[in-house]
C-alpha positions as CSV (number, residue, x, y, z in Angstrom):
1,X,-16.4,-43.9,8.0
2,X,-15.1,-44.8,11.3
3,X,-12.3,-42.8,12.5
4,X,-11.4,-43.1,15.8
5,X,-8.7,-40.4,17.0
6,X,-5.1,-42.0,16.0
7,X,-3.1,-39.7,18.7
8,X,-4.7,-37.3,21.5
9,X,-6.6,-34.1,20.6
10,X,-7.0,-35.2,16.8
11,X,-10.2,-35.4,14.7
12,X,-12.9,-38.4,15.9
13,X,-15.4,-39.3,13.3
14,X,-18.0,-42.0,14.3
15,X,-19.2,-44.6,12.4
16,X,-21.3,-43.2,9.2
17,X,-19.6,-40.1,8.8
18,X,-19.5,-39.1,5.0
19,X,-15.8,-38.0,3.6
20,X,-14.4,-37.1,-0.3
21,X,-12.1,-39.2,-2.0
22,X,-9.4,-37.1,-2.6
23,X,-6.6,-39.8,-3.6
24,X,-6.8,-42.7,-5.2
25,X,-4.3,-46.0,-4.7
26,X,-0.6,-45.7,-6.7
27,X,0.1,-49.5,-7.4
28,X,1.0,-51.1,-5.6
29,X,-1.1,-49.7,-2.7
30,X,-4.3,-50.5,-2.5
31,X,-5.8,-47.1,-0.5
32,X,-7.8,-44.6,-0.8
33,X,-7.2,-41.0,0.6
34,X,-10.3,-39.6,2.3
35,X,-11.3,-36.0,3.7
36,X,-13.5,-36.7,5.9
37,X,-16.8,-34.3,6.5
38,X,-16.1,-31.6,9.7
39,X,-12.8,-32.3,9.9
40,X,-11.3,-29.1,11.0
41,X,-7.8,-29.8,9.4
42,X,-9.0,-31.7,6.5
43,X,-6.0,-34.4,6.7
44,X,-6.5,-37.1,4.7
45,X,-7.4,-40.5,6.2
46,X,-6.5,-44.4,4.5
47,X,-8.7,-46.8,3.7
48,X,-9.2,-49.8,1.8
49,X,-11.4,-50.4,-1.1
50,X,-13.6,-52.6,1.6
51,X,-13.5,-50.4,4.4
52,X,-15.8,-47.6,2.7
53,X,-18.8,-47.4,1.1
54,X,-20.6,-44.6,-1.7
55,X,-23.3,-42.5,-0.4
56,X,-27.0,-42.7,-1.5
């Protein structure tokens, strides 16, 4: 994942950085909720189906 900060002070991931799918889309959405690894808050984050990958 690349997450770059959406508002000051909140959680950057670069790039690469592994997450858990913790939602998945409600028609007629299309995203996926995502917990992204060493996130101190553990928000969820959006994505789109093409905008993340599985890990090896």
């Amino acid at each position: 994942m690349d997450a770059p900060a959406s508002w000051p002070g909140a959680f950057t991931a670069p790039a690469g950085t592994e997450g858990t799918v913790t939602g998945l889309p409600v028609p007629p959405g299309t995203s996926y909720g995502v917990t992204l690894d060493g996130d101190p808050d553990a928000f969820p984050a959006t994505y789109e189906p093409g905008e993340i990958a599985a890990a090896d």
